[in-house]
C-alpha positions as CSV (number, residue, x, y, z in Angstrom):
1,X,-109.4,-104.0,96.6
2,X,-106.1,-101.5,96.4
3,X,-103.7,-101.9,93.8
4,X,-100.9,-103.2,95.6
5,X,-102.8,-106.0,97.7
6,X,-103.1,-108.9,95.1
7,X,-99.2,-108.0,94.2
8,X,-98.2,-109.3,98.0
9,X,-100.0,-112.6,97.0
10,X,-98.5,-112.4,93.3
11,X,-94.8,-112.0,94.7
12,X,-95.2,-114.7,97.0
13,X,-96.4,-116.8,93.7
14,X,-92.8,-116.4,92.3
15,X,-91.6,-119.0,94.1
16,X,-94.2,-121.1,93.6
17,X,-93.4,-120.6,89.9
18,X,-89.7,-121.8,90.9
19,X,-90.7,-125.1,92.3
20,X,-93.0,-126.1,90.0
21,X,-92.6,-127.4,86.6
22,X,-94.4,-125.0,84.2
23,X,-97.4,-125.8,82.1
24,X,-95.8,-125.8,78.3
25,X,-97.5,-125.5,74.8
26,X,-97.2,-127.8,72.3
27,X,-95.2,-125.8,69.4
28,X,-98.1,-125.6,67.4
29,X,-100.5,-124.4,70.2
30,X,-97.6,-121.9,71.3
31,X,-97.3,-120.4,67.6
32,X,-101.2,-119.9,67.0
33,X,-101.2,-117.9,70.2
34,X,-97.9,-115.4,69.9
35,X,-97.8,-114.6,66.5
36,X,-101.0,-113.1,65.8
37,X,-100.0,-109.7,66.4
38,X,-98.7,-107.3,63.7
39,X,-95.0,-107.5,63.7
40,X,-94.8,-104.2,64.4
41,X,-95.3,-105.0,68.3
42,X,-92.5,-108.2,68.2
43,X,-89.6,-105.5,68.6
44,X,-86.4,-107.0,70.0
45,X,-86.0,-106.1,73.3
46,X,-82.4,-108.2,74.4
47,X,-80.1,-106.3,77.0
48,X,-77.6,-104.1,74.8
49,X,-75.1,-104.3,77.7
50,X,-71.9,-106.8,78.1
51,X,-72.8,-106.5,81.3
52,X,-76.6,-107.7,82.0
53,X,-76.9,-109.9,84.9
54,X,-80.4,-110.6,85.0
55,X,-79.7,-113.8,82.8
56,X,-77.9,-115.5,86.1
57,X,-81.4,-114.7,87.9
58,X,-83.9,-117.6,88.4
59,X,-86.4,-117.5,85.0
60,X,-89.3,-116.1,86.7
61,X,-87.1,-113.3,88.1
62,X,-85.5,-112.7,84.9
63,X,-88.7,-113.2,82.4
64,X,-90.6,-110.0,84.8
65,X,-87.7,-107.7,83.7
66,X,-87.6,-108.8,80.6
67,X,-91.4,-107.6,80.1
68,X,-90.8,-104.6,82.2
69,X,-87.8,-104.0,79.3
70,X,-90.5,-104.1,76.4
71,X,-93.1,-101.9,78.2
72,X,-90.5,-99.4,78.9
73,X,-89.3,-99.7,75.2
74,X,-90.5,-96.4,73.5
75,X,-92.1,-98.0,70.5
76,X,-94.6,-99.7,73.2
77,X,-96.2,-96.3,73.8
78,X,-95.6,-94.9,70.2
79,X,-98.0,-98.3,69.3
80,X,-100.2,-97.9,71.9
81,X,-100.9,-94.4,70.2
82,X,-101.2,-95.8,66.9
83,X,-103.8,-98.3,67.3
84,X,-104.9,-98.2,70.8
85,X,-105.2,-100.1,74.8
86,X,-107.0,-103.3,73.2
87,X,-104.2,-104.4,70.7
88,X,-101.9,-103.2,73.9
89,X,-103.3,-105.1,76.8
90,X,-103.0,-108.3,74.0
91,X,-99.5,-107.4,73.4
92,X,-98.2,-107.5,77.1
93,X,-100.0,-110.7,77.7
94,X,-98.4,-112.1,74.0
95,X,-95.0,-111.1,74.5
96,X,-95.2,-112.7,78.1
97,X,-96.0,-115.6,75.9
98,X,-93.0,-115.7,74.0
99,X,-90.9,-114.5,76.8
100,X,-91.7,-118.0,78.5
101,X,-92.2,-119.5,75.5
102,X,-95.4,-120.6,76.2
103,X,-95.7,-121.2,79.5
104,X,-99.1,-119.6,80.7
105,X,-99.1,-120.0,84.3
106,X,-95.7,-118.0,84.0
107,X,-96.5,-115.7,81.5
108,X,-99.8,-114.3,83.7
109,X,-97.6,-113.9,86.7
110,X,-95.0,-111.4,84.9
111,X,-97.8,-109.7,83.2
112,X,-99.2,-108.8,87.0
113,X,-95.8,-108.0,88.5
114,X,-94.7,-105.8,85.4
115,X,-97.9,-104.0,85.2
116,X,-97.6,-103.0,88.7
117,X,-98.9,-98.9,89.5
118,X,-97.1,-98.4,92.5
119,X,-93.5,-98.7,93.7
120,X,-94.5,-99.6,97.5
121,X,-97.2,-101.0,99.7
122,X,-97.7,-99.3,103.1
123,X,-99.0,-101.5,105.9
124,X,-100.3,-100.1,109.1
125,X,-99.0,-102.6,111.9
126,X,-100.7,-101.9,115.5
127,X,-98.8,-100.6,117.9
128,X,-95.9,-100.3,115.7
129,X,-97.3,-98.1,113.1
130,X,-96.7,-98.1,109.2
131,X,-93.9,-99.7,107.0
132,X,-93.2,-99.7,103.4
133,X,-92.9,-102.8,101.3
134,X,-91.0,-101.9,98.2
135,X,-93.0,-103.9,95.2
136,X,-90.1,-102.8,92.4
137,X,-86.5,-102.8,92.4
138,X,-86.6,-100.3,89.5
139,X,-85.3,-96.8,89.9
140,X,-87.9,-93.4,90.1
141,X,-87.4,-92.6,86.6
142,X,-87.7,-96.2,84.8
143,X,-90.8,-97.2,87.0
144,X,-92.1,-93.5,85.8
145,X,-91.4,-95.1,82.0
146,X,-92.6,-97.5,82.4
147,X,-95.9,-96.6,84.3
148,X,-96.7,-93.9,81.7
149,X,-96.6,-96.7,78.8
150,X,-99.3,-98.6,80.6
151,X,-102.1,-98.8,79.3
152,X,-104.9,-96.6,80.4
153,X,-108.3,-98.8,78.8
154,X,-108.7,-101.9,80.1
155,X,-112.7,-101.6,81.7
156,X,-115.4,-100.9,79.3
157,X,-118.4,-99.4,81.8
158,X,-116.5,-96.0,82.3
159,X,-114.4,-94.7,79.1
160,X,-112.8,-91.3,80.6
161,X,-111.9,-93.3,83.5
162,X,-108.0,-94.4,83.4
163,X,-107.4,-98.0,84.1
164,X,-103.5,-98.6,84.5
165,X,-104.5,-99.5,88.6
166,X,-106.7,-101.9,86.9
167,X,-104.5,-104.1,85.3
168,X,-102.8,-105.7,87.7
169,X,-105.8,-106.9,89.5
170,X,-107.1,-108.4,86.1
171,X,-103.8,-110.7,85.3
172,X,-103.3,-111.5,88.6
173,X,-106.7,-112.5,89.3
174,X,-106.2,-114.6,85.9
175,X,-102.8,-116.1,87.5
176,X,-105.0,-117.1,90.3
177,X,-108.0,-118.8,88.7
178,X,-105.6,-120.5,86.6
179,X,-103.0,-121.5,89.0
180,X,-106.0,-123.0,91.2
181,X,-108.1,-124.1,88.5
182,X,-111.0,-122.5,90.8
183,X,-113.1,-119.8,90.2
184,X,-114.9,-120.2,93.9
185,X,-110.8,-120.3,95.4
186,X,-109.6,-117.1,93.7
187,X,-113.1,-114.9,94.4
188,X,-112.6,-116.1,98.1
189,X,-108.5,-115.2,98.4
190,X,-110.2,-112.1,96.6
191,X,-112.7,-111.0,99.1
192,X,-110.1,-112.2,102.4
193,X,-108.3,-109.5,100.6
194,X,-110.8,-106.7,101.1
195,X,-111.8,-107.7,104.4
196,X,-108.3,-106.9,105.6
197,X,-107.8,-103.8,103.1
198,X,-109.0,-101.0,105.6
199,X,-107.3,-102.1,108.5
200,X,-104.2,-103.0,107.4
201,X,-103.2,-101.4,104.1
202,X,-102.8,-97.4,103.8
203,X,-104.9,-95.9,101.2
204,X,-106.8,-99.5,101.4
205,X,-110.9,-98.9,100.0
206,X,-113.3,-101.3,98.1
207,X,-113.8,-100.5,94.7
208,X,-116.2,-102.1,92.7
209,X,-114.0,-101.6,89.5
210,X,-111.2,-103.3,91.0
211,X,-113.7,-105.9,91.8
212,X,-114.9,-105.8,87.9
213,X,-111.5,-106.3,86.8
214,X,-111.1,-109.5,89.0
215,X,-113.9,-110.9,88.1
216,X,-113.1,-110.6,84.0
217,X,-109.8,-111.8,85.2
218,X,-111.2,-114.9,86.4
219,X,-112.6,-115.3,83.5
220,X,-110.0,-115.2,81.4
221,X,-107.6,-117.6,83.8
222,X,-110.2,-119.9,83.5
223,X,-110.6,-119.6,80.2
224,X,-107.4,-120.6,79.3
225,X,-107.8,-123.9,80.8
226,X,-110.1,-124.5,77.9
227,X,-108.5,-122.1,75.3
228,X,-104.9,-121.8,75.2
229,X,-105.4,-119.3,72.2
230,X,-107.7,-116.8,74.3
231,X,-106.2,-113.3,74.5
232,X,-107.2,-110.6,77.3
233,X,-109.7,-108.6,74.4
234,X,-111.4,-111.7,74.2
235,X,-112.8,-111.4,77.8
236,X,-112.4,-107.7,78.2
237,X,-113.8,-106.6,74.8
238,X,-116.0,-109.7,74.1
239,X,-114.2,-110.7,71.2
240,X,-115.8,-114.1,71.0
């Protein structure tokens, strides 16, 4: 599947995510599954300026930039170096958490819009040609930040290869399965998605890794049905 496909469907989901009540944690169930990381990775993030007006946007709207603030923040990559991508990946997902204070349906949809590789998606329309569907409002350089703090292990059958593409289609495939509840639902939209990949989107191929990554994202959406303390290692890096 390319990298930008699932994101079309994931966009859309933001206003789904408006018109629908969340799905909240009790406090206890919320506090066993933020504050297991080191504090080291619960930096403050707030908007330093007077003038921020992403807190007049809709939550959804205003809980993706706030992630896209943290993984831009320097001391996410310094971290990342530090220990390494597993305790990462886990971060973005637990600051999501307690971003949306606890709301998992919302916290896997900003995890797949922040983690986002690419700033456009370019459909080929017959007879009219190609246009370009701009994925980020973010300028060249901060998407750049932010795109080099990503991440780069997220797969374990291939260690030199780098996975950053990868992590979108494993939240948003985890937003999916647990927004539907439906393993069979979110491996369908899945494959629809390939079938129209060569025709329709530029640089479109099938990739079985991308197909890996949905699949453990699945897993993990599902998961959380049952597990509201599951973490992204747990399923990536068989943690349990």
């Amino acid at each position: 599947m390319n990298n930008h496909t699932q994101l079309f469907i994931v966009h859309c989901s933001l206003l789904v995510a408006l018109f629908f009540p969340p799905v909240i944690l009790s406090a206890q169930e919320t506090d066993d599954t933020v504050l297991w990381l080191h504090d080291d990775w619960h930096y403050d993030t707030a908007p330093q300026s007077l003038f921020d007006l992403s807190q007049y946007l809709p939550s959804p709207f205003n809980n993706e930039l706030r992630l896209k603030h943290y993984l831009r923040d320097e001391r996410f990559i310094a971290l990342r170096k530090l220990y390494d991508d597993t305790l990462a990946v886990d971060a973005i997902y637990d600051r999501a958490m307690l971003i949306t204070e606890g709301d998992i349906r919302q916290a896997l949809l900003i995890c797949t819009i922040a983690v986002l590789d690419h700033q456009t998606l370019g459909i080929r329309i017959p007879l009219l040609g190609s246009i370009y569907v701009p994925l980020t409002m973010e300028n060249d350089s901060l998407f750049r930040l932010r795109r080099t703090n990503l991440p780069k292990k997220l797969l374990d059958d291939n260690l030199r290869a780098s996975d950053k593409d990868k992590l979108q289609h494993f939240f948003g495939s985890a937003f999916l399965a647990y927004l539907t509840n439906s393993n069979s639902i979110t491996a369908v939209i899945g494959d629809l998605l390939e079938l129209g990949e060569d025709r329709f989107v530029l640089g479109g191929r099938n990739d079985e890794r991308d197909q890996l990554a949905n699949k453990r994202g699945r897993e993990f959406g599902l998961g959380l049905l049952h597990d509201h303390g599951l973490l992204p290692s747990d399923i990536l890096w068989g943690r349990k």
